[in-house]
C-alpha positions as CSV (number, residue, x, y, z in Angstrom):
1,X,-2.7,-40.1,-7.3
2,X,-5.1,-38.6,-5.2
3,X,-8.6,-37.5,-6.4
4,X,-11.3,-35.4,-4.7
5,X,-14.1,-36.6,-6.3
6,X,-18.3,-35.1,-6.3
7,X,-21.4,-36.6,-7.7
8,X,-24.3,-34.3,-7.7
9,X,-26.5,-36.0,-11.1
10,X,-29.6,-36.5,-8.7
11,X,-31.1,-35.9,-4.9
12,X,-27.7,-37.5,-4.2
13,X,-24.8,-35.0,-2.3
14,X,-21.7,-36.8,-2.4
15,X,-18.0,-36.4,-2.0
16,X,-15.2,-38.4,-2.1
17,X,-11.2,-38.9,-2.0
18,X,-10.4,-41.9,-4.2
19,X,-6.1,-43.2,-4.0
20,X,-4.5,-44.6,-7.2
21,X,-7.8,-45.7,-9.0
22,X,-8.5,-48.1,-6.3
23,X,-8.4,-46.9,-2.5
24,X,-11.2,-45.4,-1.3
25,X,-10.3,-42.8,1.7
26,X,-14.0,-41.3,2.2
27,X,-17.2,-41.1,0.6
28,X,-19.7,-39.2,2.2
29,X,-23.2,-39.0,0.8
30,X,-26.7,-37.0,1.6
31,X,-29.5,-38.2,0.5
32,X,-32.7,-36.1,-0.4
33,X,-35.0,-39.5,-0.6
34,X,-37.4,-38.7,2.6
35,X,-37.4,-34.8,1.4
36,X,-39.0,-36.2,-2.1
37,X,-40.9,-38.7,-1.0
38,X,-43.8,-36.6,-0.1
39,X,-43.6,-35.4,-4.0
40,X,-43.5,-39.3,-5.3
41,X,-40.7,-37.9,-7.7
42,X,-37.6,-36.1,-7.2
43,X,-38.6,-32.5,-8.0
44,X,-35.9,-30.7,-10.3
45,X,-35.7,-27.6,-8.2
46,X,-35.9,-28.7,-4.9
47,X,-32.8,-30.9,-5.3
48,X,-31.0,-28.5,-6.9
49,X,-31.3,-26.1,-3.5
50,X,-30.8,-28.8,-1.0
51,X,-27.9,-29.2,-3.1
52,X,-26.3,-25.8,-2.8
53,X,-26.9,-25.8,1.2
54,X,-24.8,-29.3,0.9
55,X,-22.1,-29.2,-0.9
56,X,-19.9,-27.5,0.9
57,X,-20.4,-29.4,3.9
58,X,-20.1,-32.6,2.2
59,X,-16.6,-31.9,0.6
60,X,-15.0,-30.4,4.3
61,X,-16.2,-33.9,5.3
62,X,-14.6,-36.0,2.5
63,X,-11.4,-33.9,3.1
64,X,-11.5,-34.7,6.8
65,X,-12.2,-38.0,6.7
66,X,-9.6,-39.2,4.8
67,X,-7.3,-37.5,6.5
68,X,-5.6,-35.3,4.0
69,X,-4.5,-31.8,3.3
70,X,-5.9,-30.2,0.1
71,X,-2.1,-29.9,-0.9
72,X,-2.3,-33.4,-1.3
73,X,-5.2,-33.7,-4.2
74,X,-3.9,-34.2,-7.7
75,X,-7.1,-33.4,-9.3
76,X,-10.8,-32.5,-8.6
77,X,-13.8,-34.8,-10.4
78,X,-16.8,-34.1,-11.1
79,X,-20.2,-35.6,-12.9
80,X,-20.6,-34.0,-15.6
81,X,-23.5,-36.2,-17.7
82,X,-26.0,-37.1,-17.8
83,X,-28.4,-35.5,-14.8
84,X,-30.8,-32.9,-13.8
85,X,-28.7,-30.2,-15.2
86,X,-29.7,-27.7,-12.0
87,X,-28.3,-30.5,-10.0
88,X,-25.1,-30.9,-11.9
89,X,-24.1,-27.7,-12.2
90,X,-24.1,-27.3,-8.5
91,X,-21.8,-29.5,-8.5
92,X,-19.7,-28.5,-11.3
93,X,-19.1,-25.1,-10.2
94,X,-18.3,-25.9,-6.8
95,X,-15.9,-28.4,-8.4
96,X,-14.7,-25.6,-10.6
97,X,-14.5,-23.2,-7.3
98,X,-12.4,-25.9,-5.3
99,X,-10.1,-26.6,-8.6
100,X,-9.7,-22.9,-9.3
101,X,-8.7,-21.9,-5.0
102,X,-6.1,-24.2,-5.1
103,X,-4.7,-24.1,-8.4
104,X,-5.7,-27.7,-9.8
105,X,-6.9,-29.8,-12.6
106,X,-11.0,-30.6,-12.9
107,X,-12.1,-33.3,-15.0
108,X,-15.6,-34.1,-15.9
109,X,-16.9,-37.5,-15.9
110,X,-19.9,-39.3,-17.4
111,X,-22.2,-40.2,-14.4
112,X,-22.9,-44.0,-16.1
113,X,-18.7,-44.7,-16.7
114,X,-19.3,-44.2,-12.8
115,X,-21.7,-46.7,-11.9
116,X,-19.9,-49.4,-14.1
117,X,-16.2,-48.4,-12.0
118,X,-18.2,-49.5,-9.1
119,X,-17.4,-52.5,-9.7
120,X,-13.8,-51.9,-9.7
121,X,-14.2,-50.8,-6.1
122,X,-14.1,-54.0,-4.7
123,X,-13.4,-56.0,-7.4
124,X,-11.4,-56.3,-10.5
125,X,-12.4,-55.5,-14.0
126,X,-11.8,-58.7,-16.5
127,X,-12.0,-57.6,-20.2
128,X,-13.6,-58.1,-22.5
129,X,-16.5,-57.8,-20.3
130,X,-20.8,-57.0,-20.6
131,X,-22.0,-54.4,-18.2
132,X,-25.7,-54.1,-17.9
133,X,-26.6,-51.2,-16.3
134,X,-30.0,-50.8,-14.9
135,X,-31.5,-47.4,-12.6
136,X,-34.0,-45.2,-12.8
137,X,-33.2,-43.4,-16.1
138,X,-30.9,-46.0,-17.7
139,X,-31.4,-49.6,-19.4
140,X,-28.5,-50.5,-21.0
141,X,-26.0,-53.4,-22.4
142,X,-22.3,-52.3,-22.5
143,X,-19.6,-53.8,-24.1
144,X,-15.4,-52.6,-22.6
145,X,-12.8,-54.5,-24.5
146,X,-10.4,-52.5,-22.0
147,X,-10.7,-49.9,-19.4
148,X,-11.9,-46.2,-20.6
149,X,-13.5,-48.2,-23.9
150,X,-17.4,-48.3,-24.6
151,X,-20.0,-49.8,-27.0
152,X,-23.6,-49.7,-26.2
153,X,-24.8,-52.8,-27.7
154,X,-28.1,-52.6,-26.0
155,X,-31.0,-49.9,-24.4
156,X,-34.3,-49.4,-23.9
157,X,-36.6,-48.2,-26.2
158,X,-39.0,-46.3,-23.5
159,X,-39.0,-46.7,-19.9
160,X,-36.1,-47.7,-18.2
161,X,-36.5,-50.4,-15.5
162,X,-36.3,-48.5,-12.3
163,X,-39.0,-45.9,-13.9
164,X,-41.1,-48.9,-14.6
165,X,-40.3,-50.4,-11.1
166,X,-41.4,-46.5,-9.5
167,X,-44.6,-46.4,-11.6
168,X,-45.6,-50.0,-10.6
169,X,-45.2,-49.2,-6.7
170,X,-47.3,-45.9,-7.3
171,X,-50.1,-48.1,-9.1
172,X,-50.1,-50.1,-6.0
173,X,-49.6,-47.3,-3.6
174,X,-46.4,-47.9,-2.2
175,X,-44.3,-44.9,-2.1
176,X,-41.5,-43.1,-3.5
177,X,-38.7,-44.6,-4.3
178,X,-40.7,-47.5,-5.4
179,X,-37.7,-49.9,-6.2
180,X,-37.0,-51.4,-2.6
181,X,-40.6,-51.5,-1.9
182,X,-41.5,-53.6,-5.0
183,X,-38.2,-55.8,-4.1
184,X,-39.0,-56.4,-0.8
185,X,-42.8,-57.6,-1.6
186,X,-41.4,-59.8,-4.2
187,X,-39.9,-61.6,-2.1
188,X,-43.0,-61.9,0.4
189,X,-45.5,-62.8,-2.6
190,X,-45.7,-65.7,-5.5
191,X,-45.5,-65.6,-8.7
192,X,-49.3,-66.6,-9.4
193,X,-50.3,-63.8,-12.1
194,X,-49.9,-64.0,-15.7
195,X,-47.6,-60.7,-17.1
196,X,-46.0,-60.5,-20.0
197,X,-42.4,-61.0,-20.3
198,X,-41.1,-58.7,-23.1
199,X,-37.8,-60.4,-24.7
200,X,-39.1,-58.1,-28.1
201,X,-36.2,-60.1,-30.6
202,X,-34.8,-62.9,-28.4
203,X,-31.8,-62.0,-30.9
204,X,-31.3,-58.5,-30.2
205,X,-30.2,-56.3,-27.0
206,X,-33.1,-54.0,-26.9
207,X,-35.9,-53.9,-23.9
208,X,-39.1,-52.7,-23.3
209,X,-40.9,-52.2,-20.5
210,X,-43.5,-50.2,-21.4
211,X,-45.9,-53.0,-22.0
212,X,-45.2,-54.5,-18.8
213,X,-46.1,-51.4,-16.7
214,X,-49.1,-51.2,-19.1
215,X,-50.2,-55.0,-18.0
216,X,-49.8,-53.8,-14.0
217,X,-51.6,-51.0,-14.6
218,X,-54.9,-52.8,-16.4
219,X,-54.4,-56.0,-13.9
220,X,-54.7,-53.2,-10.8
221,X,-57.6,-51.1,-12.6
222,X,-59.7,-54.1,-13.7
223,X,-59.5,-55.7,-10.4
224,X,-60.8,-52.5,-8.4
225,X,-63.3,-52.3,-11.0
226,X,-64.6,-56.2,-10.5
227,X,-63.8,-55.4,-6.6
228,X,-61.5,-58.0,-6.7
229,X,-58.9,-58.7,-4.1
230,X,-55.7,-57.4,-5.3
231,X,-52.6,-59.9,-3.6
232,X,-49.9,-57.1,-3.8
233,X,-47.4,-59.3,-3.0
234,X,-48.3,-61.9,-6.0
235,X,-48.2,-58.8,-7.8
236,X,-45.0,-57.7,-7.3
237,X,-43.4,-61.1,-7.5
238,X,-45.0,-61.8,-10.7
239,X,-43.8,-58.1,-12.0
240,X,-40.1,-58.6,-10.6
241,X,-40.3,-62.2,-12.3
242,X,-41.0,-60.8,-15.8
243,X,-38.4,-57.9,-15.5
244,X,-35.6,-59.9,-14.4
245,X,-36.2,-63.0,-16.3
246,X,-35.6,-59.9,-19.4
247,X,-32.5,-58.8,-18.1
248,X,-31.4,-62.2,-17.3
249,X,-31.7,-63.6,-20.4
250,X,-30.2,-60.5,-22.4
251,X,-27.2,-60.4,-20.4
252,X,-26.3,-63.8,-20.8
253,X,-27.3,-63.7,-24.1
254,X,-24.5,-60.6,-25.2
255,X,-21.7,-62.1,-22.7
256,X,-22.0,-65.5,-25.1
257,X,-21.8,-63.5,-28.4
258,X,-19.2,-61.1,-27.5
259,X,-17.5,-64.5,-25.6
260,X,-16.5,-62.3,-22.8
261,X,-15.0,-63.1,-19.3
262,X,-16.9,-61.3,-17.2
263,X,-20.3,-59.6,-16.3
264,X,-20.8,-56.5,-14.1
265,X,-23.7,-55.4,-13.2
266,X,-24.1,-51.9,-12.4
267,X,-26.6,-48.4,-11.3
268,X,-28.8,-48.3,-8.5
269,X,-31.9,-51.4,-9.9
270,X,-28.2,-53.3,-9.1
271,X,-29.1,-53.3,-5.6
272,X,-32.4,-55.6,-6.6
273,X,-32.2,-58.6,-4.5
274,X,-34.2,-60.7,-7.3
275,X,-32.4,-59.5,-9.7
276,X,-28.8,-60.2,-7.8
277,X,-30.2,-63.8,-7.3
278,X,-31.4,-65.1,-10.8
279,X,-28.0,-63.2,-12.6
280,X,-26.0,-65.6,-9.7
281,X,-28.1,-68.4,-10.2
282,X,-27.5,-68.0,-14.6
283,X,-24.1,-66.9,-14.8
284,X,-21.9,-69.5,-14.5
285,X,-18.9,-69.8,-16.8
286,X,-18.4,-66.3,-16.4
287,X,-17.1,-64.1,-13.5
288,X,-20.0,-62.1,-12.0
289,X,-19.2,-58.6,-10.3
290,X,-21.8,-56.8,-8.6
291,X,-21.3,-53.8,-6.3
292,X,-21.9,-53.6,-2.6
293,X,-25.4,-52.4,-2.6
294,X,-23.4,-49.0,-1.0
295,X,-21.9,-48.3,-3.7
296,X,-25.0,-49.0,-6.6
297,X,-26.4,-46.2,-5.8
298,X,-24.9,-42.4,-6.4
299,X,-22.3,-41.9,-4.7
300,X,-18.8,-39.6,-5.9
301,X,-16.5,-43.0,-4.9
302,X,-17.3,-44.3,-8.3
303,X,-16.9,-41.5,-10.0
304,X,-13.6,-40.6,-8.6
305,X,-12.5,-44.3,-9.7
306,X,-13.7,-43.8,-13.3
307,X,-12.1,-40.8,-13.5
308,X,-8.6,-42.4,-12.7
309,X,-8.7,-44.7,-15.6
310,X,-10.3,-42.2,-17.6
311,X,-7.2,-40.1,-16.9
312,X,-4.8,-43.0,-17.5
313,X,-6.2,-43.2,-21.1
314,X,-6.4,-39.8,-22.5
315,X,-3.5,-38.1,-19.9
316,X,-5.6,-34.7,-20.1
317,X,-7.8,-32.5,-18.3
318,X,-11.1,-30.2,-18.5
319,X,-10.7,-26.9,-18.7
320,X,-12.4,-24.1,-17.1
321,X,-15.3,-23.9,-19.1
322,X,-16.7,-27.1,-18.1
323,X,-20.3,-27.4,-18.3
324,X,-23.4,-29.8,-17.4
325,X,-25.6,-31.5,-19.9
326,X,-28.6,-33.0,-19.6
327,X,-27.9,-36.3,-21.5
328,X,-24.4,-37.2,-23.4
329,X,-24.1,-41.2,-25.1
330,X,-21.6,-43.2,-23.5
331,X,-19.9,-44.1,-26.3
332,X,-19.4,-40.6,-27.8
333,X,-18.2,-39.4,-24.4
C-alpha cells in the first residue's frame, strides 16, 4: 500500500510517500521558521500564504523522489486536526484536488496520532504502551492498548510545555522558536536557581506550567529591577531542570500504573536534549522509543504512517467533504 501523504497543521510544508505502514520513500519539508522569526510567533496568515505558494511544489517533489508514478498511490492523507485552520485547509483541499484528478481515496488524519506513529518509523510499537507527547500546543499522557486505540490519561491544564519553553526564551530575549535556544543554554548553564517544580497531585497525570513561566518571569523582572546580573544560562538549566523533572516523573509514573511495555515519546519538545537524557537515564524496565529528532517535528512521513494503521482498523475512507478543524480530542477522533 502506497500512501501520498501532506501535513500542513503549522509553518510546516510537507509531503510524503509512506509504503506498507512502514517504508518511507520521501518526505520533503519547508519550513517557514526564519520567515516568523522576525514576528516571535508564527502569524496565522502569513503561513497560510507561504503555504499556498508551496504546496504544490512540495508534493511534485515527494512524487519524484520516491520514484513513483501517481498510478501507483492507493490513497492520498492528509492532517486534518488540530491546526491553524487557514493552514490546514491548504492542505486539505489540495489533498482533495490530487485525490479528486486521479480518481482516489483521501483520508484525514489527526495531526497528534501523527507524531506518536513517529515512533513507528524507526522503531516498533510495543502495546500496551504510554506516549507523552510534548510541543508547542500539546501536553499530554496517552495510553494505546493496540494500534489506532487512544485514552488521554493526562494534559495540561494551561500552557503546554513548548509555549512555556517559547515564552521563557522571549523573557530572556532569545528568539523565536525559543525551544532549541533554551535547550542549548541548558546545557551551557547550572542548575543554581531555585524554581518551582509543579508535580500539582504527585498521583494524577495533569501538568501545569503556568506557574513556572510565572517564576521566570518575576526571577528576570526583579533582577533588572535590583540591577542584578542575570546568569542566562543558570536560568535556563534551572528552568529545563523543573520541566523535565515534571514530565519525567509523570511518565514513569502512568507506564507503572497502566504496567505497560513501552514508552514513546513524541511532538516536536521530543527533540529536547534534556529531556531525551533524564527519560533514558529513568526508564529502565521499559522499552524507550524516541524519534529521530527529523522526524519530532512536522513533517507528512508520520502522518502518512498513522494513516496506514488507521486504515487497517476502520477499512474506510473520507469523503469529499472533508474539512479542517481547529481542535478535535484524540480520543473522540
Amino acid at each position: 500500500m502506497i500512501i501520498l501523504a501532506i501535513e500542513t497543521s503549522c509553518d510546516e510544508t510537507s509531503a510524503a510517500v509512506v509504503k506498507d505502514g512502514k517504508e518511507i520513500l520521501s518526505n520533503v519539508v519547508v519550513s517557514q521558521m526564519d520567515i516568523h522569526k522576525e514576528f516571535g510567533g508564527v502569524v496565522p496568515e502569513v503561513a497560510s500564504r507561504h503555504h499556498v505558494t508551496s504546496i504544490t511544489k512540495v508534493i511534485d517533489s515527494a512524487i519524484e523522489q520516491a520514484s513513483i508514478n501517481t498510478k501507483d498511490i492507493d490513497f492520498v492523507a492528509v492532517t486534518k486536526s488540530p491546526g491553524l485552520i487557514g493552514a490546514l485547509l491548504v492542505g486539505i483541499n489540495a489533498a482533495k484536488a490530487f485525490a479528486l484528478a486521479n480518481k482516489i481515496p483521501i483520508l484525514g488524519v489527526h495531526h497528534i496520532k501523527g507524531h506518536i506513529y513517529a515512533n513507528q518509523i524507526e522503531n516498533e510499537m510495543k502495546f500496551p504502551l504510554v506516549s507523552l507527547v510534548v510541543s508547542g500546543g500539546h501536553t499530554e499522557l496517552i495510553y494505546m492498548e493496540k494500534h489506532n486505540s487512544f485514552k488521554q490519561i493526562g494534559s495540561t491544564l494551561d500552557d503546554a510545555v513548548g509555549e512555556a519553553y517559547d515564552k521563557v526564551a522571549r523573557v530572556l530575549g532569545l528568539g523565536y522558536p525559543g525551544g532549541p535556544i533554551v535547550d542549548k543554554l541548558a546545557h551551557q548553564g547550572d542548575i543554581t536557581y531555585d524554581l518551582p517544580k509543579p508535580y500539582l497531585n504527585k498521583d494524577e497525570f495533569e501538568f501545569s506550567f503556568s506557574g513556572l513561566k510565572s517564576a521566570v518571569i518575576n526571577l528576570i523582572h526583579n533582577a533588572r529591577q535590583r540591577n542584578e546580573e542575570i546568569r542566562v544560562n543558570d536560568v535556563c538549566a534551572s528552568f529545563q531542570d523543573s520541566v523535565t523533572d515534571v514530565l519525567v516523573y509523570k511518565t514513569i509514573k502512568a507506564a507503572n500504573k497502566f504496567n505497560v511495555k513501552q514508552i514513546i515519546v513524541a511532538g516536536g519538545v521530543a527533540a529536547n536534549k534534556g529531556l531525551r537524557s533524564k527519560m533514558k537515564e529513568n526508564s529502565s524496565g521499559f522499552d524507550l522509543a524516541i524519534p529521530s529528532i527529523k522526524y519530532c517535528t512536522d513533517n507528512a512521513a508520520m502522518i502518512g504512517i498513522a494513516a496506514y494503521y488507521q486504515y487497517q482498523d476502520l477499512n474506510n475512507y473520507d469523503k469529499m467533504d472533508l474539512n479542517g478543524k481547529p481542535y478535535t480530542e484524540l480520543d473522540k477522533y
